[in-house]
C-alpha positions, 0 to 999 in steps of 0.5 A, a space after each residue: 500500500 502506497 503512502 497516498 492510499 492511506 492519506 486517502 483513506 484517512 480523508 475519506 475516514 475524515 469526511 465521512 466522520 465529518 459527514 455524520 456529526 454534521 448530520 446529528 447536528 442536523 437532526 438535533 437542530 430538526 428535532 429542536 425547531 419540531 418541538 418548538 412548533 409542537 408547544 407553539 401548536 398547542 399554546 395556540 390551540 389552548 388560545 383558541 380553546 379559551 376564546 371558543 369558551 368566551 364565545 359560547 358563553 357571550 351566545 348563551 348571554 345573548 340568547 337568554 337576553 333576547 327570551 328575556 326581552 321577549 317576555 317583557 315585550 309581551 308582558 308590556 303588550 299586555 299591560 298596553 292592551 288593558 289600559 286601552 280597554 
């Protein structure tokens, strides 16, 4: 075996070590900004859990205020009609 032959193993050896940790640093670099999304995900969808809350809530106001105007609408037609008799 030549002398060249074993410089180029050793680069190859090299790069090939070099080609791995770039690698792994790659994935750990992926698997970090996938849980970053992951947790922005999940604060978002509990934001939007609580906003759908407030939501049903002002609708389940708004409807048992429009029953309540109702029956004073027709308790103040009642009186309207009884003064006019």
């Amino acid at each position: 075996m030549r002398w060249t032959d074993t410089v180029v193993r050793s680069l190859c050896h090299m790069v090939s070590y070099v080609g791995r940790v770039t690698i792994d640093m790659n994935m750990r670099l992926i698997t970090s900004e996938m849980e970053t999304l992951r947790e922005q995900q999940a604060r978002k969808q509990r934001e939007k859990d609580v906003e759908l809350r407030k939501l049903k809530k002002a609708e389940h106001q708004l409807k048992t205020a429009r029953e309540g105007l109702q029956l004073v609408e027709k308790k103040h037609k009642l009186v309207q009609e009884d003064v006019s008799r």
